[in-house]
N, C-alpha and C positions, 0 to 999 in steps of 0.2 A: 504494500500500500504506500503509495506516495505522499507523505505529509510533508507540511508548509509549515517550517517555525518561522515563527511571525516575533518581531523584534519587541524585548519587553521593554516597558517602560519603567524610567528608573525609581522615581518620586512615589508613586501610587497616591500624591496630594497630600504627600509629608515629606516636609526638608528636613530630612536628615544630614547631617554633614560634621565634619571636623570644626572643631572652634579654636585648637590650640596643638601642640605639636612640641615634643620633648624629646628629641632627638637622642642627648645622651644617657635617656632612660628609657629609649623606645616606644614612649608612652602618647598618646594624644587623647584628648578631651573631647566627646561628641554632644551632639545637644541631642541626647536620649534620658528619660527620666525615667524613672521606677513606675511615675503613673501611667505613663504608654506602655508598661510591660513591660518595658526592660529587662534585662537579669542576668546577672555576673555570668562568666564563661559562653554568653552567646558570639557566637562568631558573624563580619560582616565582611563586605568586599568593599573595597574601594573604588571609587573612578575618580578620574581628573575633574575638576571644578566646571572644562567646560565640557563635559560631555551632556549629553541631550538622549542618549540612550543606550541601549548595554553594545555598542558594534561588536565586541569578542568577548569568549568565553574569560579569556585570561583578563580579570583586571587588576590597576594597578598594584593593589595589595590586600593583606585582609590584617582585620583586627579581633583581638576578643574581649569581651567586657570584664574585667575585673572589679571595678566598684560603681556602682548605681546611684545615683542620688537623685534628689528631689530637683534640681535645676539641672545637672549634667551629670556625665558616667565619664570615667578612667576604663581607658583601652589599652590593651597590649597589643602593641606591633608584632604581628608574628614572622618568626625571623625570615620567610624567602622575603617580606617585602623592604627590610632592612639592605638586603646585599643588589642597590640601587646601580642602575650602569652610567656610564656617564659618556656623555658625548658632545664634544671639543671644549672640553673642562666644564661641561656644567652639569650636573645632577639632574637626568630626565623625571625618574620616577619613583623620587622619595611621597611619601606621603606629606600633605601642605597644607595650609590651614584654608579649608573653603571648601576643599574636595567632598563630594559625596559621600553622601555611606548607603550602603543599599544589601538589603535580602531579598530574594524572593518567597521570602517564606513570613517575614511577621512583618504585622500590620497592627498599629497602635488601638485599630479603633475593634477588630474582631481578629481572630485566628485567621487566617490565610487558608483553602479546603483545598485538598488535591485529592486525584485519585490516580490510583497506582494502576498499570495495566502491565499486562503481561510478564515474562522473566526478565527479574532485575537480578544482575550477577557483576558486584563492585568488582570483583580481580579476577573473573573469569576465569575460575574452579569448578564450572559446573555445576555448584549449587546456589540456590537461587537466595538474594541477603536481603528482600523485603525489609525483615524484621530491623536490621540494621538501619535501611534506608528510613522507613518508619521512627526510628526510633531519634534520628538526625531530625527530622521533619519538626517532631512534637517538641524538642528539645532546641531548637529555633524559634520557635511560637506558634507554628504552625498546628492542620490537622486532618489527618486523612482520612477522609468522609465516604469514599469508596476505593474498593479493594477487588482487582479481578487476578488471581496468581493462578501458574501453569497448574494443572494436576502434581501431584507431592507437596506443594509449599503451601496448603492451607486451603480454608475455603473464602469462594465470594463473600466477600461481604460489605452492606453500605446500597446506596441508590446513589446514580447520576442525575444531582439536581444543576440549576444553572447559577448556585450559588458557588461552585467550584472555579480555582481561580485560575489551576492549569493541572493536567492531569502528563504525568510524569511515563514515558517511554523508553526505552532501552534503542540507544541510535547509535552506540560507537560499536566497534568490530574486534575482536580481539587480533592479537598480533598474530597466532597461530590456531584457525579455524578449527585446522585439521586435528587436532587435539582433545575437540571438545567431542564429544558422542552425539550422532544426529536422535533426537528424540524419537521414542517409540511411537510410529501413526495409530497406537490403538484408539478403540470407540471413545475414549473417555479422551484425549489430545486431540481428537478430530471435533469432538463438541468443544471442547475449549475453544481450538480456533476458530469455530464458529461464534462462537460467545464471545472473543475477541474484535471478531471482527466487528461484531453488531455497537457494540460500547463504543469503537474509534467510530466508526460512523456516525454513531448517537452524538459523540461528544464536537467533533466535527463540525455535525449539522447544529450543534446550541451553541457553535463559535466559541468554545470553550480551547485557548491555544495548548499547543503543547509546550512542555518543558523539558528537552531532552535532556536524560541521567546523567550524560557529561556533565552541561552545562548547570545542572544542580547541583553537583558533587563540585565544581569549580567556586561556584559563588557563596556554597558553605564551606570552602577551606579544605574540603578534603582532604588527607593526605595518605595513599595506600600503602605507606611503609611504615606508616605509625602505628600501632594496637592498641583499639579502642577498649579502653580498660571497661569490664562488665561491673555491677551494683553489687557490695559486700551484702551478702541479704543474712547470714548468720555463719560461727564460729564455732565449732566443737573443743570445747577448750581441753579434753584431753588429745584429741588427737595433734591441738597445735600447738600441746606442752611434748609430747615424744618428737615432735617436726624438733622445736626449736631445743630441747634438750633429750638427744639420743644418748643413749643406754642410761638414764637415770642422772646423767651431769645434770648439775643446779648452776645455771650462771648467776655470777654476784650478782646482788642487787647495785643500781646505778651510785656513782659516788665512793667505793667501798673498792679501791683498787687495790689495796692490799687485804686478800682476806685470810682471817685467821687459819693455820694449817689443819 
């Protein structure tokens, strides 16, 4: 099926942008507040000041929230957008005071709705990272309202209303095809792609655009060689007393560098 990404718009009728810039602490100031939603560790992307819409996936940098407050938030520059190039001595694209900030995922005034279609596979292992993807979406501000995934990765779930802001497709290619195993045409993968097909049409025809996975995973920061550390949910504390003290050793308690024989 041939789809049309259609160019997002950067504002969505909120200036968001840079008010301040700390070079030697990597730090800059956004005019994001806690009552729009804000909230420490959200990541954002940058553009130039004068840009007027997203023309490439790659911009100029991203940042993430560290402190939130009532008039403005403290960002961290994250380090690709520090190692700036320069061209005939002048610094192209450091981060500046005025520049944009942009997600496509939160919106101050409601959550932002997507829906997920088909297989989403971040590093192209063959198995499908939905949950992942999902979990980057809600954790931005976002919220996914509908859910169509291949056969094994769960079920439909959700309705396609026209309050969806862009519904999210798999459109990069992996480097080595041949690698990956061509899915089984059985009864149940052939109703899928039928059921797929009906939903891009549906969403299509209510000019609902799309958001290709790259350019998602670009404008959250993505990075596929970092490990998204998972939620501590509980501790066995015997078995993390034999972990951290094998064969019955007691490490001193802290302070106590000489301990009695």
């Amino acid at each position: 099926m041939n789809l049309k990404f259609e160019q997002l718009e950067i504002s969505e009728g909120y200036d968001v942008h840079v008010t301040f810039v700390d070079n030697s602490r990597n730090e800059a100031r956004v005019n994001l507040t806690r009552q729009a939603g804000a909230r420490p560790l959200m990541k954002f992307a940058v553009f130039d000041r004068r840009a007027t819409g997203l023309p490439t996936d790659k911009p100029k940098g991203m940042i993430q929230l560290i402190s939130v407050g009532d008039r403005e938030s403290i960002a961290r520059i994250m380090p690709a957008a520090t190692g700036h190039q320069i061209r005939q001595g002048v610094a192209i694209d450091l981060i500046r005071e005025g520049d944009i900030v942009y997600s496509p995922v939160f919106n101050p005034y409601e959550p932002q709705k997507f829906a997920l279609v088909g297989k989403l596979d971040l590093n192209f292992d063959g198995k499908d990272d939905r949950a992942d993807i999902r979990r980057m979406i809600e954790g931005a501000g976002g919220q996914v309202v509908y859910d169509l995934p291949p056969p094994g990765a769960g079920q439909a779930q959700g309705e396609i209303s026209g309050g969806i802001k862009y519904y999210v497709f798999e459109n990069r290619r992996p480097v080595q095809p041949h690698l990956l195993p061509e899915p089984e045409m059985t009864p149940e993968y052939k109703a899928f792609l039928d059921q797929q097909t009906k939903a891009l049409t549906q969403l299509q025809d209510m000019g609902i655009p799309p958001l290709p996975l790259g350019r998602l995973l670009s404008l959250l920061g993505y990075d596929a060689s970092v490990v998204q550390p998972g939620a501590l949910e509980a501790v066995n504390p015997r078995i993390s007393n034999e972990i951290l003290n094998p064969r019955g050793v007691v490490t001193p308690p802290p302070g106590n560098a000489n301990p009695a024989p």
